[in-house]
C-alpha positions, 0 to 999 in steps of 0.5 A: 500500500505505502509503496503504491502511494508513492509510485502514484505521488511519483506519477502525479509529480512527473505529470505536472512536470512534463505538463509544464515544460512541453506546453507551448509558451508565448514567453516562457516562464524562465523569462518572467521576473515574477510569476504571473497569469497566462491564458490557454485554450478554453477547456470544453469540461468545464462549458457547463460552469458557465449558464447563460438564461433569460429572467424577467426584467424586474425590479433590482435593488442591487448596484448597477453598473452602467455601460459607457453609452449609459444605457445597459448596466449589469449586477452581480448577485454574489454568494454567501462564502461564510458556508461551505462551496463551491459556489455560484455568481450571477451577472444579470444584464440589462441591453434595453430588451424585455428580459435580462440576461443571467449569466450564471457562474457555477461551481466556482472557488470563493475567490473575488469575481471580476466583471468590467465594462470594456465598452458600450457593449461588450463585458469582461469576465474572470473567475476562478475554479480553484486556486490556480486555474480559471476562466475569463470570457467577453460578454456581447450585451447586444447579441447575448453571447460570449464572444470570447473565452479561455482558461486562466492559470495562475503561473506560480508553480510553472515560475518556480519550477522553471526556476529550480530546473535553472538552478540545478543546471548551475 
């Protein structure tokens, strides 16, 4: 048994290195002066966290947050982290339609949710699945699609391990 929990930390360890070191870099990690985030491909395993559905326009008495041309705005709608996760956020916007638009961001880490307007029409979305990686999108307020997405990853580790393959080569 104890020895099957090692070969298995050995596999995982070797996994996230190789995963780290062949991926294909704009710059790699060896070139940052400090970790930062880097973009990939969006991962369709995860197209279910992100749920895009019409709502009665209501009343809101929550914050809006008015688009450049003053007339769209959006909300967020943000989960109680005091219990336990995951957790879900909704975005509710308004494009002078019927309906709001929700955009539902499911299962996510208890991690801040960032969403700004880019311009009149189109809205900037991160949130993060656990503590290293993420997804960010653009929202089209006027045709209620996301025009845009890809994962996010929190480039700590691929720093630090480009950092100790460096200094093992000295």
């Amino acid at each position: 048994m104890r020895h099957e929990k090692i070969f298995f930390l050995l596999a995982i360890f070797q996994f996230l290195t190789v995963g780290v070191f062949s991926q294909a870099w704009h710059t790699t990690p060896d070139k940052w002066k400090e970790p930062r985030l880097y973009h990939t491909e969006f991962d369709r395993a995860y197209a279910d966290r992100i749920v895009i559905t019409k709502e009665t326009a209501g009343r809101t008495d929550r914050e809006k947050v008015m688009s450049a041309n003053g007339a769209y705005w959006f909300s967020t709608m943000s989960p109680d982290t005091a219990r336990p996760g995951p957790w879900s956020t909704d975005i509710f916007v308004f494009n002078e339609r019927e309906n709001l638009v929700r955009i539902r961001l499911k299962d996510h880490a208890g991690y801040e949710v960032t969403v700004h307007w880019i311009n009149e029409k189109l809205i900037y979305v991160q949130f993060w699945l656990g503590r290293v990686l993420g997804i960010c999108f653009i929202f089209d307020a006027e045709t209620e699609k996301i025009i845009y997405k890809e994962m996010v990853n929190d480039g700590g580790i691929p720093f630090g391990q480009w950092r100790e393959k460096a200094g093992a080569g000295k």
